[in-house]
C-alpha positions in Angstrom: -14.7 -169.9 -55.8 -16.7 -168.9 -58.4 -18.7 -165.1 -59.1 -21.7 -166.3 -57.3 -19.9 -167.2 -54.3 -18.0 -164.6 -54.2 -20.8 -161.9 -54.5 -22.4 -164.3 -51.2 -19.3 -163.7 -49.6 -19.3 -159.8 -49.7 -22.7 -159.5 -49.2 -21.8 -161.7 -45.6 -18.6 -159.6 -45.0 -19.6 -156.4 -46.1 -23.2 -156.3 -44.2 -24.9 -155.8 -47.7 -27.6 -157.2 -49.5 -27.4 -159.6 -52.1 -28.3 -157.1 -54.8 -25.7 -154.2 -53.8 -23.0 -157.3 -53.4 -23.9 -158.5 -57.0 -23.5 -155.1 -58.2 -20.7 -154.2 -56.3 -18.7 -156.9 -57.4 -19.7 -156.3 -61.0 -18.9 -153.0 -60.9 -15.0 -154.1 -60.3 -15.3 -157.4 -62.3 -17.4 -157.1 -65.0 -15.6 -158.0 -68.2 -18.9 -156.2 -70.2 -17.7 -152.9 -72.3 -17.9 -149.4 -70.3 -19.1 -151.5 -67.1 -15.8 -153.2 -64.8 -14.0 -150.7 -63.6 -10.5 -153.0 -63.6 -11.3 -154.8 -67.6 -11.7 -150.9 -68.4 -9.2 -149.6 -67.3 -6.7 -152.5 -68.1 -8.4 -152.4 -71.7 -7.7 -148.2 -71.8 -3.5 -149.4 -70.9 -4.0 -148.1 -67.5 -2.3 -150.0 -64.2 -5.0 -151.0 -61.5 -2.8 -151.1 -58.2 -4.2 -152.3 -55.2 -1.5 -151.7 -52.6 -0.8 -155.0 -50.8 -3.0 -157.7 -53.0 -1.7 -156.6 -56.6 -1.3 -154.9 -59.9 -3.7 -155.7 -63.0 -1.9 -154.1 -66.1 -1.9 -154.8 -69.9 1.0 -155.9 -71.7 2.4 -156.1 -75.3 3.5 -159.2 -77.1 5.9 -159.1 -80.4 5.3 -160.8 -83.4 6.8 -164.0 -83.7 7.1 -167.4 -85.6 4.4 -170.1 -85.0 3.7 -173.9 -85.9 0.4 -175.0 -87.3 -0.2 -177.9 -84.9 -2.6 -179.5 -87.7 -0.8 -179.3 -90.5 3.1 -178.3 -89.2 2.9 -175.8 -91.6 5.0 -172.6 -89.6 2.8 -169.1 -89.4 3.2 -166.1 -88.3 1.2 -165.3 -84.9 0.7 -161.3 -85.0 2.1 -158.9 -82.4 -1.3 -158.4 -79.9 -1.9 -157.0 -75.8 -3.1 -159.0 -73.1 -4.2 -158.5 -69.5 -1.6 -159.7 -66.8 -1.5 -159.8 -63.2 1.1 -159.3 -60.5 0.7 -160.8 -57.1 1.5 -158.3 -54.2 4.2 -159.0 -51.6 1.1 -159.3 -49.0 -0.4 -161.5 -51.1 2.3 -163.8 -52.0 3.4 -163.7 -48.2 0.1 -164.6 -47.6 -0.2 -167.6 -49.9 3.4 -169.1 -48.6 2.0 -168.9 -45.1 
């Protein structure tokens, strides 16, 4: 499923139009600066919890040793954050239905 059918989807479930669906979902999803609510949050280190379905959080990752798949040549990849996601038991239970 992809943002556009998604946003049809809402609009269907939620008995909204298509416009307040597109800007509903944007207003979680959006990756834009200052604009999705969970990229915003995540990018601030915050946790976005959503009790049953999840946990969106940023997370830390060392410096470490790296190869040069071009040359072989070993580098060093710097330490850096990155968004990660953490199913919910509902979810997961959901999924191994």
């Amino acid at each position: 499923m992809n943002k556009t059918q998604l946003t049809d989807l809402v609009a269907k479930k939620a008995g909204l139009s298509l416009k307040d669906a597109r800007r509903a979902v944007n207003a979680m999803f959006s990756t834009a600066p200052r604009e999705g609510i969970i990229a915003t949050e995540v990018a601030r280190g915050n946790r976005v919890q959503i009790t049953g379905f999840g946990t969106f959080e940023q997370r830390k990752r060392k410096k470490r040793m790296g190869r040069n798949p071009r040359t072989g040549e070993s580098i060093v990849i710097p330490s850096g954050k990155y968004p990660a996601f953490v199913a919910g038991k509902t979810l997961k239970d959901r999924v191994n239905r």
